[in-house]
C-alpha positions as CSV (number, residue, x, y, z in Angstrom):
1,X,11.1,8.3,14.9
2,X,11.2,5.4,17.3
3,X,13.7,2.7,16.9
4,X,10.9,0.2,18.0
5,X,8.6,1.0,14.5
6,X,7.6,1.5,11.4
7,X,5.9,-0.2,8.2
8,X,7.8,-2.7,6.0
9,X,7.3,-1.6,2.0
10,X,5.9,-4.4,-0.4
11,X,8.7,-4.5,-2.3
12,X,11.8,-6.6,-1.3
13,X,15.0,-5.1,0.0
14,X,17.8,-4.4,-2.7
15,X,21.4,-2.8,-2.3
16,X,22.2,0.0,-4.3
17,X,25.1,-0.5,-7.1
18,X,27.6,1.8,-7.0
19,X,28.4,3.7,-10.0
20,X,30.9,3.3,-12.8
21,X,32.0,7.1,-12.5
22,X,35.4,7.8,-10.3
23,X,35.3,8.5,-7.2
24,X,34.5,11.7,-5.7
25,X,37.7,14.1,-4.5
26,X,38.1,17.3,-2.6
27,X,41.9,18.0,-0.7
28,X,41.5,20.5,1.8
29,X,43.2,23.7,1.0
30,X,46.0,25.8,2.9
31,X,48.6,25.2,5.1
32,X,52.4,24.8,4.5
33,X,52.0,20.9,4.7
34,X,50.3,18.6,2.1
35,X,46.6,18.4,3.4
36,X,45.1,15.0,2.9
37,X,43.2,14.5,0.1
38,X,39.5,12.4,0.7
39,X,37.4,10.4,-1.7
40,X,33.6,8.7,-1.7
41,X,32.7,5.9,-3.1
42,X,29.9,3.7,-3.0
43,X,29.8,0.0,-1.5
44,X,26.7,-2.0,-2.9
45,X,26.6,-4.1,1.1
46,X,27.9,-3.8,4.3
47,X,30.6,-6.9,3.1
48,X,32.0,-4.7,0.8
49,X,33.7,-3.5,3.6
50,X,35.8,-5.9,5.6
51,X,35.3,-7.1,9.0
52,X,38.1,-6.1,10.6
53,X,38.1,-2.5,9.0
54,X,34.5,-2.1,10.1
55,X,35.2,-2.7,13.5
56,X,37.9,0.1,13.5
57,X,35.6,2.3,12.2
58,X,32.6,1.2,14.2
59,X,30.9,2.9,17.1
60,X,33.1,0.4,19.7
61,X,30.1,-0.2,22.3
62,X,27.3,0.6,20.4
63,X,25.5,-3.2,19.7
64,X,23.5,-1.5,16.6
65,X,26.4,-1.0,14.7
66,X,28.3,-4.4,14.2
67,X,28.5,-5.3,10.8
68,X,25.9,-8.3,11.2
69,X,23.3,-6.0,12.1
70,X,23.7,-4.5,9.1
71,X,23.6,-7.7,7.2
72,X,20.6,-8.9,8.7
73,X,18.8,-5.5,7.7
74,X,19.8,-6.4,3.8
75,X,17.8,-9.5,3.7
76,X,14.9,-8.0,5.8
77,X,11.8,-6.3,4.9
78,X,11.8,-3.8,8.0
79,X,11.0,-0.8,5.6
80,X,14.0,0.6,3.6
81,X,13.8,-1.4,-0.2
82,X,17.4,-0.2,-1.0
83,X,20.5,0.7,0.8
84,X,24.1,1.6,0.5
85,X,27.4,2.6,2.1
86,X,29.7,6.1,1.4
87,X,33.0,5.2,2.1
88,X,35.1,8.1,3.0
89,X,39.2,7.5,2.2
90,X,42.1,9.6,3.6
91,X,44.5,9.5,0.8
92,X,43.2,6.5,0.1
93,X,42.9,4.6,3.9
94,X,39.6,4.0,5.2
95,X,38.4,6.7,7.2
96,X,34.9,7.0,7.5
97,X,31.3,5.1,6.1
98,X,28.0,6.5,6.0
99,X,25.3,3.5,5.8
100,X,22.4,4.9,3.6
101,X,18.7,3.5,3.8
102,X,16.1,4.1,1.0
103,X,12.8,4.1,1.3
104,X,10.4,4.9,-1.6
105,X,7.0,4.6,0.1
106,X,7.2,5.6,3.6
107,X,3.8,6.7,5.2
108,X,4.0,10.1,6.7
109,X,0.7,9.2,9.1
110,X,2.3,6.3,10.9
111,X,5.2,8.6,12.2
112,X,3.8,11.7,13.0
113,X,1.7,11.8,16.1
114,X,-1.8,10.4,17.1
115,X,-3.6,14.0,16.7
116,X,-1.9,14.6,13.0
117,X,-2.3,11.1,11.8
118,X,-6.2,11.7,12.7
119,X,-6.1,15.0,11.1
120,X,-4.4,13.0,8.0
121,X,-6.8,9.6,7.7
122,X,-9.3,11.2,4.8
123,X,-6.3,12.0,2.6
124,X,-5.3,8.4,3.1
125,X,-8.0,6.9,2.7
126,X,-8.7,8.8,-0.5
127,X,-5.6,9.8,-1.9
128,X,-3.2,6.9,-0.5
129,X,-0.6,8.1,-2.9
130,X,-0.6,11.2,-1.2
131,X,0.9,10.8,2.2
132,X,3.8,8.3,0.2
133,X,6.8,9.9,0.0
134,X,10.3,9.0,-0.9
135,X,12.4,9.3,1.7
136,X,16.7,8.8,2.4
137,X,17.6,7.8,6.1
138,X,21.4,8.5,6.2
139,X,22.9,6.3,9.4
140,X,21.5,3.7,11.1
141,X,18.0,2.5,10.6
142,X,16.9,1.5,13.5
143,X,19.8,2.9,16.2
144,X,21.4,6.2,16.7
145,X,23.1,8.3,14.1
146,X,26.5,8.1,13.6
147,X,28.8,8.8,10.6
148,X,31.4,5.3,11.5
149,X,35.1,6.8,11.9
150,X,38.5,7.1,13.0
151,X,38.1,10.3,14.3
152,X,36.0,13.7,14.1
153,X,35.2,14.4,10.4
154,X,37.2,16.9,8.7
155,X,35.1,20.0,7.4
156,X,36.5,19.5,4.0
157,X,35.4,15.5,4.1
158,X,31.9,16.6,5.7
159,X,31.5,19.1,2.2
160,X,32.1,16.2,0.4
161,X,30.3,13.4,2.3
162,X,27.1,15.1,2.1
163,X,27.6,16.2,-1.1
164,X,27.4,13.0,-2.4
165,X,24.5,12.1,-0.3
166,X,22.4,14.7,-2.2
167,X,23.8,13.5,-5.0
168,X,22.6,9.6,-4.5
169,X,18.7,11.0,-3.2
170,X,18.6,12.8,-6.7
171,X,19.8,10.2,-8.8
172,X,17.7,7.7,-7.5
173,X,14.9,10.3,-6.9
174,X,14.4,10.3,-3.3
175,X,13.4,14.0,-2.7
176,X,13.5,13.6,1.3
177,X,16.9,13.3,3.1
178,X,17.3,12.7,6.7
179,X,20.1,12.8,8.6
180,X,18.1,10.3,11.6
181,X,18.6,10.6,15.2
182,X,22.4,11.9,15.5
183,X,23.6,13.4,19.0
184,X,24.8,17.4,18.8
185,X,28.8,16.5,18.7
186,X,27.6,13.7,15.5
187,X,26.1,16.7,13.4
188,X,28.3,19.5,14.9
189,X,31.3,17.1,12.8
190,X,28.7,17.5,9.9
191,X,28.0,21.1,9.7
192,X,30.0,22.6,7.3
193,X,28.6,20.4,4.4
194,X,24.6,20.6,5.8
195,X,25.0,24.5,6.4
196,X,26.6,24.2,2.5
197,X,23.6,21.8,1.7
198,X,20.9,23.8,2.9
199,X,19.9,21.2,5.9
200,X,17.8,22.5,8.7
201,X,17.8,20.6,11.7
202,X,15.0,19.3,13.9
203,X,14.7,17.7,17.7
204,X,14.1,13.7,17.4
205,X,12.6,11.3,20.5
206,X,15.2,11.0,22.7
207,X,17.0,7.5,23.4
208,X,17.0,6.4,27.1
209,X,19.5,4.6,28.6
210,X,20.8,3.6,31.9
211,X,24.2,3.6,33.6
212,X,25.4,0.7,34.7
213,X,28.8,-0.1,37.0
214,X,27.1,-1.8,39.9
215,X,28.0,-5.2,41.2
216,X,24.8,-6.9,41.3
217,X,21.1,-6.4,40.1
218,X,20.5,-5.8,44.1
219,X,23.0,-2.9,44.3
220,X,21.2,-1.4,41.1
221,X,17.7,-1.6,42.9
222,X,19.1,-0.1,46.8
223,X,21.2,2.6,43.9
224,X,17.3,4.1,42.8
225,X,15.4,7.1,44.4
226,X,12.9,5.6,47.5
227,X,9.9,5.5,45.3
228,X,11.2,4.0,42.0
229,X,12.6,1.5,44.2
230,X,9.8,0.4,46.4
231,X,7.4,0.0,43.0
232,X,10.4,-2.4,41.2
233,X,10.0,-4.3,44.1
234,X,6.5,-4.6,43.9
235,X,6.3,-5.5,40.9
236,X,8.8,-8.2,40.5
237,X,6.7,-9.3,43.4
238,X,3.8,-9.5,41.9
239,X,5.6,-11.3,38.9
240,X,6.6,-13.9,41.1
241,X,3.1,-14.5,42.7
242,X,1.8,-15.4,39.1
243,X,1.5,-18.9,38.9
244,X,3.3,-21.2,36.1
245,X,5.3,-17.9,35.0
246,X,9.0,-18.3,34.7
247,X,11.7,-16.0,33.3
248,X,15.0,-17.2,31.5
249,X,17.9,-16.5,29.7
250,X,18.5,-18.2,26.2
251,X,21.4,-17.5,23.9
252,X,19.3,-20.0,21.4
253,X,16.1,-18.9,20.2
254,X,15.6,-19.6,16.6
255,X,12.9,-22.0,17.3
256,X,11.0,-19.2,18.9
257,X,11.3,-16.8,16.3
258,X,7.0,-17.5,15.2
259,X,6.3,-16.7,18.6
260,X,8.3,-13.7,19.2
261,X,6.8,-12.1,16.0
262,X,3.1,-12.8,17.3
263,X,3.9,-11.3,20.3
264,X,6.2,-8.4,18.9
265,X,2.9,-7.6,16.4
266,X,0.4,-7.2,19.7
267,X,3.5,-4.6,20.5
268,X,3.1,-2.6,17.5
269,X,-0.5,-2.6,17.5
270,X,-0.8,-0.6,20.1
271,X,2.2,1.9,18.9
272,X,1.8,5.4,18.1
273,X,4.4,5.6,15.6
274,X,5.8,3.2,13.2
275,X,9.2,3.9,11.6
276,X,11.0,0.2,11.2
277,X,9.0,-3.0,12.0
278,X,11.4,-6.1,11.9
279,X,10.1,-9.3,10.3
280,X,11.1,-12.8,10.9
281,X,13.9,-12.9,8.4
282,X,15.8,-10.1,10.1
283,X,15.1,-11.9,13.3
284,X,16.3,-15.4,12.2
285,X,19.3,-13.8,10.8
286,X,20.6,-12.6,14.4
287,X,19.5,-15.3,16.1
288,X,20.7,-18.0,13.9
289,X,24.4,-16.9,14.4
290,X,25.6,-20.5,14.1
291,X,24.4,-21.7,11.1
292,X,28.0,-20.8,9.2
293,X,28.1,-18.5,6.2
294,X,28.6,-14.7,6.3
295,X,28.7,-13.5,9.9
296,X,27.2,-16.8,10.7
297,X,23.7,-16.5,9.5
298,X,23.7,-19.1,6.9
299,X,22.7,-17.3,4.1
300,X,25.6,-17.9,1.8
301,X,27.0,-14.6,1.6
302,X,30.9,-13.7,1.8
303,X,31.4,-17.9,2.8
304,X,35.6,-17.5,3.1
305,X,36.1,-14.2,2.6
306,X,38.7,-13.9,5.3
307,X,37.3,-11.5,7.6
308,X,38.2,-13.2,11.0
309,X,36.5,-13.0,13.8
310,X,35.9,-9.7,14.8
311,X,33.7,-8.1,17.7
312,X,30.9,-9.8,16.4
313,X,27.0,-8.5,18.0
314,X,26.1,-11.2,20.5
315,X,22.5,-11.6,21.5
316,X,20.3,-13.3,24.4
317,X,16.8,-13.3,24.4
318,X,15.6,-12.5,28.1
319,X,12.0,-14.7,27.6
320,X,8.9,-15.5,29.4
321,X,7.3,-18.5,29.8
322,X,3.9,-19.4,30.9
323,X,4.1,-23.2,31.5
324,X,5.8,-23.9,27.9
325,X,4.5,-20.8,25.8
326,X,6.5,-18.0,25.0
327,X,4.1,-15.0,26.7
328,X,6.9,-11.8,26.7
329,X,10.3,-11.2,25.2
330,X,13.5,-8.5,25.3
331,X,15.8,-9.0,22.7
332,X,19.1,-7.8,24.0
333,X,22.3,-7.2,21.7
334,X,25.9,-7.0,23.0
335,X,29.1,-4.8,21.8
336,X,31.9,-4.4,23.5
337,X,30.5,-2.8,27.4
338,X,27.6,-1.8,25.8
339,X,24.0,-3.2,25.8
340,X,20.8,-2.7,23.8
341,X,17.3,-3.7,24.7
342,X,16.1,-3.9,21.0
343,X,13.1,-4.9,20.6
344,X,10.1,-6.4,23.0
345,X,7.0,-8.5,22.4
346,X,4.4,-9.3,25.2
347,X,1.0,-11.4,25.5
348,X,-1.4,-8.4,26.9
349,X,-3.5,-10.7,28.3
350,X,-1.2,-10.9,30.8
351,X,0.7,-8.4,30.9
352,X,-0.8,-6.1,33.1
353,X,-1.0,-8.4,36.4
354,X,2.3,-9.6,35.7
355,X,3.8,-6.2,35.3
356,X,5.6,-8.1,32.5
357,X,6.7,-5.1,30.8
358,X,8.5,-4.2,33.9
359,X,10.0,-7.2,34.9
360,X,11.8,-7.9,31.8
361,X,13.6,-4.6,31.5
362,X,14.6,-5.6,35.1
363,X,16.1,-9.2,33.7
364,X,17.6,-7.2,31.0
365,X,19.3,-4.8,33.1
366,X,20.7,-7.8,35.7
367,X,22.1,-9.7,32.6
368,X,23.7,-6.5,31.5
369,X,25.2,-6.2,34.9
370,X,26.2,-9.3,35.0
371,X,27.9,-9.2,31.7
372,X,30.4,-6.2,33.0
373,X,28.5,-3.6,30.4
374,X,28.7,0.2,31.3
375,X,25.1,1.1,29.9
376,X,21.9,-0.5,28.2
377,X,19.6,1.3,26.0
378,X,16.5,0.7,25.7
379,X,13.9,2.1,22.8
380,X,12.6,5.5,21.9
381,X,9.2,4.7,23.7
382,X,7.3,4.3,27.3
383,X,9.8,7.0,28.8
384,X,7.9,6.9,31.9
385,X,8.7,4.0,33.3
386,X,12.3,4.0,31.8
387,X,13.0,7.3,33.9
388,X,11.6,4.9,37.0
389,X,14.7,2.4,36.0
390,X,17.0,5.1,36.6
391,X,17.5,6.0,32.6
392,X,18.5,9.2,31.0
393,X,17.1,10.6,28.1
394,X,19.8,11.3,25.3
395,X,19.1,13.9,23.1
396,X,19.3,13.5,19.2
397,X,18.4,15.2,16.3
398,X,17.3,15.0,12.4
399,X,18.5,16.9,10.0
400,X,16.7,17.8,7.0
401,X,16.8,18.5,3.4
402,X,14.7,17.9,0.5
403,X,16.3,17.6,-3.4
404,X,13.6,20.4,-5.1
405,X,13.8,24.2,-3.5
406,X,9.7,24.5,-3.4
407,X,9.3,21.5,-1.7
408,X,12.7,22.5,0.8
409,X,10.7,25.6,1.7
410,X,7.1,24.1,2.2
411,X,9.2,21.1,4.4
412,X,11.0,24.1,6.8
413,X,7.7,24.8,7.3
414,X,5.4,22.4,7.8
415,X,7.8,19.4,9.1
416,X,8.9,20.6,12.6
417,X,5.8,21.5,14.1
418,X,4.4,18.1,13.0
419,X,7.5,16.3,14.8
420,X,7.8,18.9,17.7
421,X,4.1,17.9,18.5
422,X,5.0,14.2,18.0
423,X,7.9,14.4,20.3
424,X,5.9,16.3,23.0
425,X,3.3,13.9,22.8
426,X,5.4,11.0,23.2
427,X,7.5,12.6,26.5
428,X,4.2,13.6,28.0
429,X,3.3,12.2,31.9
430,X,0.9,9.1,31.3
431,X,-0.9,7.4,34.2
């Protein structure tokens, strides 16, 4: 399930309440010396937990887990209409937070493959109801999976964890749970309570991303294989033959936002899946990060709660500019040494002859440089010419469960030939 996709519900985003009941509790057992005893509890927002605790607990160079990210996906409508937080405590510190996201409509034929979603159009044209299903995404929406900790998970804390996640998808009747797009050593951590759960566990679309540590953008080209780097120099060549086309850097952007969506939606037309699909409001919110209010978006939440600072998400928007229109677009995030290419729009009437695609993954990867970071990702899509940039694919998984035993069986069945297909598809050679 790509990070760059997906379709946004009609309803408008809620968080989840927690519930009144007491905290879950399990102590490990055994040993001569007290083990440490661990609770859940549920956190209605990602301000329910402070700043500076989130940080701690937070991937440390990972740009789609600040806590403003997070915020920005609460007022969104990017396709989850709920969402909460399990907050694991060792004897009674903060220790580790799950981010749950909810989605009670999702539509099965805009993430499977081209060749199922055709075998699937008559049943959704018919019987749109029918290829609907409720669906928990446990970690991060639209990045990689993580469980946000101290350290390595303690098998009696992973029992518990996902115990209570199967717990929240049947109390708010979300038959589906997914466990989206974690790394081995992220569910390894996890297995004792998804073994316990019944979770069966399925290959995702890899993430790419590339290395960095080179000096300058020039050391990164001469530091790529002969042909790879011959054809980036021919295309930013060609980019620089086009007339009135002009690339630059711009930490402010809000006043582009209209733009960026009209090129961002000539993007996802031409997607074959469709997970997440950000909207304006979730762009605005990191873009506008100096507007004051919580984590400086201006929206009123948290004003004074005495978080501090913080490592905050920074973003630049690497843009394109045909005389003074906005004609292509990389949205880059910032955490720590670590970069993210998040999201990209481009006018395809131009994009071919410009090689526009091309050349602003190459701006994004010079600013990266230039900022010190150790690696950029980029999206779970087009890994052709990402492998051309010099990135590696990073293997992730899902895991799997559903709430009802029937519909657990028919899932272990069905499901992972429909995604294995999908994936294969997607990593396929393309011209």
């Amino acid at each position: 399930m790509s990070a760059d996709r997906g379709p946004a519900p009609a309803a408008a985003p809620a968080t989840v309440a927690a519930p009144p009941a007491a905290p879950a509790t399990v102590a490990a057992a055994g040993g001569s010396q007290r083990e440490p005893a661990y609770t859940v509890e549920r956190l209605e927002r990602a301000q329910g937990l402070p700043r500076q605790v989130w940080d701690e607990l937070a991937p440390a160079d990972d740009p789609m887990w600040g806590r403003d990210v997070f915020t920005a996906m609460q007022r969104a409508e990017i396709g989850p209409d709920a969402y909460a937080y399990l907050l694991v405590r060792e004897d009674g510190r903060p220790f580790a937070l799950l981010p749950l996201s909810a989605v009670h409509g999702l539509r099965l034929d805009r993430v499977v493959g081209p060749r199922e979603r055709r075998l699937m159009a008559p049943v959704a044209r018919a019987f749109p109801r029918l290829v609907r299903v409720p669906m928990l995404f446990c970690g991060n929406f639209l990045g990689q999976g993580h469980v946000m900790g101290r350290g390595r998970l303690p098998a009696a804390a992973a029992r518990l964890l996902v115990r209570e996640v199967m717990d929240f998808a049947r109390g708010h009747r979300l038959g589906t749970v997914v466990f989206k797009d974690f790394a081995p050593d992220g569910l390894d951590a996890l297995r004792p309570g998804l073994d316990e759960q019944g979770f069966f566990t399925v290959a995702s679309l890899p993430d790419t991303q590339l290395t960095l540590g080179q000096p300058d953008f020039e050391s990164y080209l001469a530091s790529l294989p002969a042909k790879p780097r011959r054809n980036a120099r021919n295309k930013i060549r060609k980019f620089h033959r086009q007339e009135d086309l002009r690339m630059e850097v711009l930490d402010e952007f809000g006043h582009l936002v209209p733009e960026m969506m009209g090129l961002y939606r000539q993007v996802m037309d031409r997607a074959d899946q469709t997970l997440d699909v950000l909207d304006e409001a979730f762009v605005r919110a990191l873009s506008d990060s100096k507007a004051g209010g919580e984590d400086g978006y201006g929206d009123g939440e948290g004003q004074g709660d005495g978080d501090g600072e913080g490592a905050r998400t920074e973003q630049r928007l690497v843009a394109c500019f045909e005389g003074e229109r906005l004609v292509g677009y990389l949205h880059c995030l910032f955490r720590g040494r670590g970069a993210v290419g998040a999201r990209i729009g481009m006018d395809y009437g131009l994009a071919h002859r410009a090689r526009l695609y091309h050349n602003l993954h190459y701006a994004a990867i010079e600013l990266a440089i230039a900022r010190g970071c150790r690696h950029i990702r980029f999206a779970q899509t087009a890994y052709e010419p990402k492998r051309e940039f010099g990135c590696e694919l990073v293997e992730q998984s899902y895991a799997l469960n559903h709430t009802g035993r029937l519909p657990r069986t028919i899932l272990r069945l069905l499901l992972p030939p429909a995604l294995e297909a999908a994936r294969a598809q997607a990593l396929a050679p393309r011209s």
